[in-house]
KOLKOLLO-981673 format. One record per atom (N, C-alpha, C): residue in three letters; x, y, z. Coordinates in steps of 0.1 Angstrom, whole numbers, padded with zeros to 4 digits, always signed. Example, Ala and Ser with C-alpha at 12.3 -4.5 7.8 and 13.67 -1.06 7.14 Angstrom:
2
ala+0132-0057+0078 ala+0123-0045+0078 ala+0132-0033+0078 ser+0128-0022+0071 ser+0137-0011+0071 ser+0129+0000+0079 
***
This chain:
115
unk+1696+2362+0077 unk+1686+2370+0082 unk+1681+2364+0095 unk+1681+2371+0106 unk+1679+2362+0118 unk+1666+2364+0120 unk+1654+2371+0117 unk+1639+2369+0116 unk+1635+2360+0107 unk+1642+2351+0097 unk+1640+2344+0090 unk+1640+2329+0100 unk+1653+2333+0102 unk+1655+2320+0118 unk+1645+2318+0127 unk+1641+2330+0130 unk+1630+2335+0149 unk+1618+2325+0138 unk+1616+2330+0123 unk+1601+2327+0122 unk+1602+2312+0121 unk+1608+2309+0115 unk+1609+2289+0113 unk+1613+2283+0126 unk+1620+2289+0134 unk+1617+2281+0147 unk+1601+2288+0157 unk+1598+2295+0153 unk+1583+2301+0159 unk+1572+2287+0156 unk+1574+2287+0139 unk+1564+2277+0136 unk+1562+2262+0138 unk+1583+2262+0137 unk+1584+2242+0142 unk+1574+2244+0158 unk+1578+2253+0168 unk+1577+2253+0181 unk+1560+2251+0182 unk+1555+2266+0180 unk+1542+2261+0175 unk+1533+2253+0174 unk+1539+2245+0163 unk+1531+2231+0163 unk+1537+2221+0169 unk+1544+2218+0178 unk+1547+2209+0187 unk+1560+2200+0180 unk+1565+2210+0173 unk+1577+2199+0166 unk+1593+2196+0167 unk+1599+2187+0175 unk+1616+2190+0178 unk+1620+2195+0165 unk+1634+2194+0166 unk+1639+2199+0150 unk+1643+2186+0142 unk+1645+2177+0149 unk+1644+2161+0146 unk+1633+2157+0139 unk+1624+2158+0142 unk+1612+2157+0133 unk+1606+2162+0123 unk+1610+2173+0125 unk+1609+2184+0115 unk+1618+2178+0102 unk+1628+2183+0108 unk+1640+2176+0097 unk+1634+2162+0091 unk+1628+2156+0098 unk+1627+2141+0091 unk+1617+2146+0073 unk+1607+2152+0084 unk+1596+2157+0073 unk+1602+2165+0063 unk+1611+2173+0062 unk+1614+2183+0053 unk+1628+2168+0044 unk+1632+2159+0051 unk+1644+2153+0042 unk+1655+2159+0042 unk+1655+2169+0058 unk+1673+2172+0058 unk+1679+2166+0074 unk+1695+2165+0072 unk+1694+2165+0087 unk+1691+2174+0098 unk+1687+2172+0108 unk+1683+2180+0123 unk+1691+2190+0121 unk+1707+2186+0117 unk+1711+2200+0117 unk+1716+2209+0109 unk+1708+2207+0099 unk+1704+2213+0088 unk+1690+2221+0092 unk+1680+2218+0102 unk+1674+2229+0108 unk+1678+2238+0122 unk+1688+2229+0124 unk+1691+2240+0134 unk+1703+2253+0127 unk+1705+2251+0115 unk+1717+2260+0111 unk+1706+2272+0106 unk+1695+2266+0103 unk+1683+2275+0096 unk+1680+2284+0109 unk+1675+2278+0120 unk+1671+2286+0130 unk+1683+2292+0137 unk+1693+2290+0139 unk+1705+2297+0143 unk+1709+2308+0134 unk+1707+2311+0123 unk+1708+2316+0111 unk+1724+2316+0106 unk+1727+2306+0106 unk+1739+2302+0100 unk+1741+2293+0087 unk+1728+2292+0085 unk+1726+2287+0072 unk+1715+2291+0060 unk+1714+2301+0051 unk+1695+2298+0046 unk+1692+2286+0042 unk+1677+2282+0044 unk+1670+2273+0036 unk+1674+2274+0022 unk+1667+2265+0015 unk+1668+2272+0001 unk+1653+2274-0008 unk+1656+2282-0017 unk+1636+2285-0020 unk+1629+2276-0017 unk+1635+2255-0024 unk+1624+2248-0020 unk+1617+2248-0005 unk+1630+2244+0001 unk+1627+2241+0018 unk+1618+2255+0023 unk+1622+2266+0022 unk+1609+2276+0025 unk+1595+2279+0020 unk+1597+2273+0000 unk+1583+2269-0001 unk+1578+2256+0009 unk+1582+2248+0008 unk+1581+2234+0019 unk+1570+2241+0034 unk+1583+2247+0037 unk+1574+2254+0053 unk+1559+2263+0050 unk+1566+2273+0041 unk+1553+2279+0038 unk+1539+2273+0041 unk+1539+2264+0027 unk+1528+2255+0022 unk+1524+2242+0036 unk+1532+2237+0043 unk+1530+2230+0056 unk+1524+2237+0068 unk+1533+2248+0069 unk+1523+2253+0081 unk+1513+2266+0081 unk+1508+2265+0064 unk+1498+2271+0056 unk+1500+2287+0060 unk+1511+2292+0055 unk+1522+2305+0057 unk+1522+2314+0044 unk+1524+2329+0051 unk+1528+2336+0035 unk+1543+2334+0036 unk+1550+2339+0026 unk+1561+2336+0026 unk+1563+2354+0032 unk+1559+2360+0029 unk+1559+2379+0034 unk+1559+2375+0050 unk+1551+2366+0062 unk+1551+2362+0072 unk+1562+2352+0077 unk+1570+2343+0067 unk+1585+2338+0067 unk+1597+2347+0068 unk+1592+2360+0060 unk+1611+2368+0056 unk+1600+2379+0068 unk+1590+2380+0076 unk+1592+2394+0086 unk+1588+2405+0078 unk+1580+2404+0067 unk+1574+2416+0065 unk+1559+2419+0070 unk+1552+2407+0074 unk+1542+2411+0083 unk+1542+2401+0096 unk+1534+2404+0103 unk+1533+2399+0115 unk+1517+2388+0117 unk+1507+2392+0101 unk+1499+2379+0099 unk+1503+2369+0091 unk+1499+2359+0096 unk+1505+2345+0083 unk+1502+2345+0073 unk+1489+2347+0073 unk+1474+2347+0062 unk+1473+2337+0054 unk+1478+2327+0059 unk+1476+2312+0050 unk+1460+2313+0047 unk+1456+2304+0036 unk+1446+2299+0034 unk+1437+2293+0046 unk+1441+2285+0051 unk+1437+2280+0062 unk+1442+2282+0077 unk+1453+2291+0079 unk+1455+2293+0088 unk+1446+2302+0095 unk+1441+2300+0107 unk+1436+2307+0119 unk+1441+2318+0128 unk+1439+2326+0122 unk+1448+2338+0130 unk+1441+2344+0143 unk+1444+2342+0153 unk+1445+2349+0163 unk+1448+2356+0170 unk+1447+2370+0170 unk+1453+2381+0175 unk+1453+2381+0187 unk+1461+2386+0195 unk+1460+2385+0212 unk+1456+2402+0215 unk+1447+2403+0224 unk+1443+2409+0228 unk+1446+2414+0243 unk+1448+2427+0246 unk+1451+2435+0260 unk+1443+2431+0267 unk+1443+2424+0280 unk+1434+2421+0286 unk+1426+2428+0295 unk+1432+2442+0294 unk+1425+2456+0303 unk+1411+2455+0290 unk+1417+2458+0273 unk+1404+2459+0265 unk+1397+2447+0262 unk+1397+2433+0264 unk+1393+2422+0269 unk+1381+2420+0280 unk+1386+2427+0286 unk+1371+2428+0302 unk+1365+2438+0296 unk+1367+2450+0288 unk+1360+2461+0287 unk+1348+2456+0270 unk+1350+2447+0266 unk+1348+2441+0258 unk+1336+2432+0257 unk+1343+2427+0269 unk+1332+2416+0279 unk+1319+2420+0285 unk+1320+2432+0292 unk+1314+2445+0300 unk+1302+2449+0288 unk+1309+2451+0275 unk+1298+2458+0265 unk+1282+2449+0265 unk+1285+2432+0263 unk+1282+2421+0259 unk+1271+2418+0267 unk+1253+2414+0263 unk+1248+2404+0274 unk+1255+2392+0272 unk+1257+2386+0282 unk+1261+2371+0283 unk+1254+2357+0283 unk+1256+2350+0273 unk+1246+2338+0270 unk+1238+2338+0254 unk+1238+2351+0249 unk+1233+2347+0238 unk+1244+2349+0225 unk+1238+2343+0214 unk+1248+2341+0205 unk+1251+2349+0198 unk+1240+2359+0189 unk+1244+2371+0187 unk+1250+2382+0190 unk+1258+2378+0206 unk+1261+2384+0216 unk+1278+2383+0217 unk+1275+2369+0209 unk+1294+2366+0216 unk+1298+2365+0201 unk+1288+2365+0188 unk+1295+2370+0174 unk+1296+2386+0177 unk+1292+2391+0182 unk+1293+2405+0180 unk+1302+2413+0188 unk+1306+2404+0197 unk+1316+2406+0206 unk+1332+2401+0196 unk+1329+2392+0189 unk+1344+2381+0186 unk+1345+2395+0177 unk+1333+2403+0170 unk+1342+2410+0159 unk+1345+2419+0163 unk+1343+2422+0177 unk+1347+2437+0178 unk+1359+2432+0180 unk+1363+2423+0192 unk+1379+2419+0190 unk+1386+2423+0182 unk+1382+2413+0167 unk+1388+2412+0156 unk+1394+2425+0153 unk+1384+2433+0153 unk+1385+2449+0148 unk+1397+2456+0159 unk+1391+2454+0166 unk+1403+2462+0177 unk+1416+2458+0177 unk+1419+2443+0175 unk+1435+2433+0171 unk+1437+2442+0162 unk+1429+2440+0145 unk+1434+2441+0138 unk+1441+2461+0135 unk+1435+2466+0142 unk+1436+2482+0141 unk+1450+2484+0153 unk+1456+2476+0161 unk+1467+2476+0165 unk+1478+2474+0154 unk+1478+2466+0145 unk+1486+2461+0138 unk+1490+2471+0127 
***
C-alpha cells in the first residue's frame, strides 16, 4: 500500500526522526524501515500498533482512511487558507482573550468543514 509508506515516513519525518533511529526504537533494522516507507515491505500488526500508539495515531490515519490522526493526545492542526486567515483576523478585536478564543474556534470550524 504506498499511503501506508507516505504515512509512516510522514510521521518518522515529523517528529524529527532518521530511519536509523527510528528503527533503533521500533528493534528493526534501518532497513527494515526503509522497505516500510518504500513500500516494499509491510510492517507487521505489531510494528504498526508500535507506531500508532508512539506517535499517538489512529490506525484509520496509518492505512489513509482519514486525513485526522485523532490520537488521544495528539494535537491536530488544520492548516488554514491564508486568504480566510486575514479575513478571520479582520472579524477579531485584537488583544483580548475572548477575542482570540473566538477567533481559534472559528478556525477550527472552518478547517474542519473543509475536510
Amino acid at each position: 500500500m504506498k499511503i501506508l509508506g507516505e504515512r509512516l515516513r510522514q510521521l518518522r519525518e515529523e517528529n524529527g526522526f532518521s530511519q536509523n533511529k527510528l528503527a533503533k526504537l521500533i528493534g528493526v533494522p534501518q532497513s527494515s524501515v526503509n522497505r516500510y516507507e518504500t513500500g516494499f515491505t509491510n510492517p507487521t500488526p505489531e510494528t504498526l500498533l508500535w507506531y500508532a500508539d508512539y506517535f499517538d495515531v489512529s490506525m484509520d490515519f496509518i492505512f489513509g482512511r482519514t486525513e485526522k490522526p485523532q490520537g488521544k493526545n495528539y494535537k491536530y492542526k488544520p492548516k488554514l487558507d491564508p486568504e480566510m486567515a486575514r479575513f478571520v483576523e479582520m472579524c477579531f478585536e485584537p488583544g483580548t482573550k475572548m477575542n482570540k478564543e473566538l477567533r481559534l474556534q472559528v478556525v477550527k470550524m472552518i478547517s474542519e468543514e473543509k475536510k
